[in-house]
N, C-alpha and C positions, 0 to 999 in steps of 0.2 A: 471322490465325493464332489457333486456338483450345488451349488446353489443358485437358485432363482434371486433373480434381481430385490425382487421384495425382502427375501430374507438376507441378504448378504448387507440392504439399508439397515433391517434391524440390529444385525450383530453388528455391525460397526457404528451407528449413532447418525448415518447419511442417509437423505432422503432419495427416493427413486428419483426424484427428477433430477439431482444431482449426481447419481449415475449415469441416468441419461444422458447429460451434458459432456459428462467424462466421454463416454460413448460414441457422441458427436463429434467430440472436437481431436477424436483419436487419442484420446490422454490414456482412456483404461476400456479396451475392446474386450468384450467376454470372449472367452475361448471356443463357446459352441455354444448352439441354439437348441431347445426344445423344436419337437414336430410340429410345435405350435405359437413356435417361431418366437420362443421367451428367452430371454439372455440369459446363458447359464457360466457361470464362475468356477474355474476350478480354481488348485492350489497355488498356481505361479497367480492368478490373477488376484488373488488375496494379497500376496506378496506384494505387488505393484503398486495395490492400495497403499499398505501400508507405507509405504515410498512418498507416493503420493501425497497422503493425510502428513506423513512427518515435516515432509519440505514444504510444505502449506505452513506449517506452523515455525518455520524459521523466516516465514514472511514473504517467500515465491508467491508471484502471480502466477496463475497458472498457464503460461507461455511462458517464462521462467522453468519452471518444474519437468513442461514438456523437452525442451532444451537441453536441460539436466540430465532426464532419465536417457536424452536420445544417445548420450556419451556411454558407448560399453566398459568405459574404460573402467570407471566409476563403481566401485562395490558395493553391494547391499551392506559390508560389514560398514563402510566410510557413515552413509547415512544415520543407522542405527551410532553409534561413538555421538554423532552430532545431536543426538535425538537423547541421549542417555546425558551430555554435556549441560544442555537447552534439563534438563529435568532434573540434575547436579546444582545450578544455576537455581530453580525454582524453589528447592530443596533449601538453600543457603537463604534465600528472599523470605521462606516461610521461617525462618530458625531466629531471623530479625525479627518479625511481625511478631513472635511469642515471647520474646525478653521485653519489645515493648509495652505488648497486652500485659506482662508480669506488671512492671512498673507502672500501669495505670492501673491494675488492678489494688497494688498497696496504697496509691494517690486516694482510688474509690472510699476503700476500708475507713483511711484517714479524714473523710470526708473532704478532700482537696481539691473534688474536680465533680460537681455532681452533673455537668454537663454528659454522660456515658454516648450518648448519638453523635455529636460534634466531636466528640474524642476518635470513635470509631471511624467516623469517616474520612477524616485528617490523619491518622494511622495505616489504613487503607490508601489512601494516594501520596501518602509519602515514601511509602514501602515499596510502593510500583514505579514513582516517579527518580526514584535515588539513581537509579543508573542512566537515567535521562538528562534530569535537568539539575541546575547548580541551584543552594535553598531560595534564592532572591525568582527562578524562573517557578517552582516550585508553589510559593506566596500565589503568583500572578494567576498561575495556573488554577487552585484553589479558587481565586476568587473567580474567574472566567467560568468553572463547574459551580457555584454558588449563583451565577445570574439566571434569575428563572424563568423571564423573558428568550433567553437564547435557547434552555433547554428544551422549553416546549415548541420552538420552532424545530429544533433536530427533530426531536421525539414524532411529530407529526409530520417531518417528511419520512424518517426513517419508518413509519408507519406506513407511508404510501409508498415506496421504495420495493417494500417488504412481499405490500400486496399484487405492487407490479408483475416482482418476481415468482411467487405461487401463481400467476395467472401464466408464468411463461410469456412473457410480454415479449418479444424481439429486440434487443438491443440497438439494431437498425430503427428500430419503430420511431416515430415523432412521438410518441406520450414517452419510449423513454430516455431520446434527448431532451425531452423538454424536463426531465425531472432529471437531468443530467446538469442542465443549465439552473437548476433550482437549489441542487448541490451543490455547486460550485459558485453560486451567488453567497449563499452562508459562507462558505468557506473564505469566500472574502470579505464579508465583513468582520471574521476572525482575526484574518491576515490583515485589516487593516489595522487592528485593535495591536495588533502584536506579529509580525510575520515569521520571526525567527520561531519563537514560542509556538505559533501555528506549526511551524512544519516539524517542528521537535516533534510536536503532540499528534501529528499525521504519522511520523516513523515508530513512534512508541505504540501507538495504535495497532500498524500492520504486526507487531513481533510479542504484543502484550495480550492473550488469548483473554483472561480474563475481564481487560478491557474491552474487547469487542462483546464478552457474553454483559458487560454493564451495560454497555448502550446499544447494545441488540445491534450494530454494524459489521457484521459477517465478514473475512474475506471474500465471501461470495458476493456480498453485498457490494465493497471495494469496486469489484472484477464488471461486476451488472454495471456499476456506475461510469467505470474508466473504460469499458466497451461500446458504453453510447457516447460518449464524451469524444471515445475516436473517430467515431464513426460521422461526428457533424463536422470533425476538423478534416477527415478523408473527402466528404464530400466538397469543402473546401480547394483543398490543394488539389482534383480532380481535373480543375480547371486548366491547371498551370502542367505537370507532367501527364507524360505518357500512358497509354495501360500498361507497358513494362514496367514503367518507374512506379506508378502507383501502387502495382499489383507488389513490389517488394516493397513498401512502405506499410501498407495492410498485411503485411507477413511480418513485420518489426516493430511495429509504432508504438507496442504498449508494452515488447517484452522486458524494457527496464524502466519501465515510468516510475515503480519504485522507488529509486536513488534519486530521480530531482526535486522530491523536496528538501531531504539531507543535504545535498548539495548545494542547493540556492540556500537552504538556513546558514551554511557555512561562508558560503560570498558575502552575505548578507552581514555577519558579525566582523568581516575583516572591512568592508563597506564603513561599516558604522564604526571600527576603531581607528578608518582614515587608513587601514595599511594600502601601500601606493602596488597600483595591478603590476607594477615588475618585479614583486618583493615576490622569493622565490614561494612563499607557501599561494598565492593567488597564479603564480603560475600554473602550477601542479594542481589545482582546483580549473584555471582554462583548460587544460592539458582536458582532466574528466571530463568537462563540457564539451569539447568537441566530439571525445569518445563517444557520448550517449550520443548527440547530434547525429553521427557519423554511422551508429547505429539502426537508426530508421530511413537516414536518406542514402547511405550508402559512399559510396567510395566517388563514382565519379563527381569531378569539378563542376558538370554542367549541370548537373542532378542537384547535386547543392547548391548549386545559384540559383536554380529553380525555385527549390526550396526555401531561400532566403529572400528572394522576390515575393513571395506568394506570402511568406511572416511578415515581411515591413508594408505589401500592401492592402491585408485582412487583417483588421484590428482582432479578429475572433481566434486567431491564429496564435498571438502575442499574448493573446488575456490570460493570466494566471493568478491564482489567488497570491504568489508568493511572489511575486516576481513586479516589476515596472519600469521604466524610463532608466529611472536612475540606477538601476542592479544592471540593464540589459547593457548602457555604456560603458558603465565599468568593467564587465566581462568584455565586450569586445578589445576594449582599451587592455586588456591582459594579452586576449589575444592576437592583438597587434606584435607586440612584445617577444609574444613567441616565434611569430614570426620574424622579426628581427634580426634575434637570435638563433634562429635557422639556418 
């Protein structure tokens, strides 16, 4: 049995043009074509979907995912365990939320709480936010979703984000760096407000589904955003490497962008406890940072000098919502250290 691309979005809840995309970028090729040249799906390519859809939802970019699947080593059974695991986990989250509800519900009766909406919704992000953050990040968090100034600035870019995307806008395109650089401005007046907190709340995002259907911010949505975001840093560093060098850097540059906000939240808290960049857990945090680093510019010395030229003399290069002056010395100052001890 074969299915046309229309119906294969229906039964699975994906839109045609996010097949297409699949399509494009080699993630998920139909098996064969109608006479009239329409994508048609067999069985193995169901399968891949679902591959695909699961590892989306443990929080892969999709250069991540493609990565993934490219390993034959790797069995359909491994995925599904992880996917039954992630829905064990969910299971356990909702089992919480209903002994709470129970106890607001006898507060209710008692007449103890006649607030029911404020209950609900501080139930609701407590429930999602426990495996995240400690109760003190939680409060802060709370109040930063209560400012209604910020919301309706997301809300109306995530609105034009959205519309980019149904228009198939090119991620190379100038309208969407420029709503790339519009992102990433909110995000920094988040991260100024709170950095660590921000990037908590950017990793619980990627891995929290129901969070993204709250504030309508898609993985896809993510992927549209940090495609154009690379793609104004690529034209950047264009300058300074090679077409060899650069053409492996647009093959790497976003497959683990992922891990650096977790990672800079976590410099970020040994930063602000004053632990000194030789104490062995700030090593082992350099150590990761050279990894991802090491991951888009690559192995050779001169590549990376390159690359570290072109960072200290483009401030656009350096800009991060999470990140500054004083996070970027201390990291180096780690890894000084490492090298030392070399």
């Amino acid at each position: 049995m074969l299915l046309k691309v229309g119906d294969l979005a229906k039964r699975c809840g994906l839109s045609v043009r996010m097949l297409h995309h699949y399509d494009t970028i080699g993630l998920l090729t139909p098996s064969a074509r109608s006479d009239s040249r329409y994508r048609l799906y067999d069985k193995a390519d169901v399968a891949r979907l679902h591959q695909i859809q699961a590892l989306r939802r443990f929080g892969m970019s999709l250069a991540d995912v493609g990565a993934f699947l490219a390993n034959p080593d790797i069995p359909l059974t491994t995925i599904v365990e992880r996917q039954i695991a992630m829905l064990d986990q969910q299971i356990t989250q909702t089992s919480v939320l209903r002994d709470r509800l129970s106890r607001l519900h006898g507060q209710l009766v008692r007449k103890e709480e006649p607030e029911l909406t404020e209950w609900l919704t501080t139930l609701e992000w407590m429930t999602m936010y426990d495996n995240y953050l400690s109760q003190e990040e939680r409060a802060r968090a709370e109040r930063m979703d209560a400012d209604t100034a910020r919301h309706e600035r997301w809300a109306a870019l995530v609105s034009t984000v959205q519309d980019a995307m149904t228009r198939q806008v090119p991620s190379r395109s100038s309208e969407a760096q420029a709503l790339a650089k519009q992102w990433m401005a909110l995000l920094a007046q988040d991260a100024a407000l709170d950095p660590v907190l921000t990037a908590k709340l950017h990793t619980m995002h990627i891995n929290e589904p129901a969070l993204q259907q709250r504030t309508g911010i898609s993985l896809e949505m993510l992927d549209f955003i940090m495609e154009a975001a690379n793609e104004t840093k690529l034209a950047i560093y264009a300058k300074y490497l090679s077409a060899q060098e650069l053409q492996f850097m647009r093959a790497h540059f976003g497959k683990r962008a992922n891990e650096w906000p977790t990672l800079i939240a976590e410099v970020r808290q040994h930063l602000a406890k004053g632990t000194p960049p030789h104490a062995p857990a700030m090593q082992e945090l350099a150590r990761h940072w050279i990894e991802l680093f090491r991951s888009y510019a690559g192995d050779d010395p001169q590549t990376q000098a390159k690359v570290r030229l072109a960072t200290e003399r483009e401030p656009e290069l350096s800009a991060s919502p999470w990140m500054g002056p004083d996070l970027i010395a201390y990291v180096r100052e780690a890894m000084e250290g490492l090298m030392k001890a070399a």
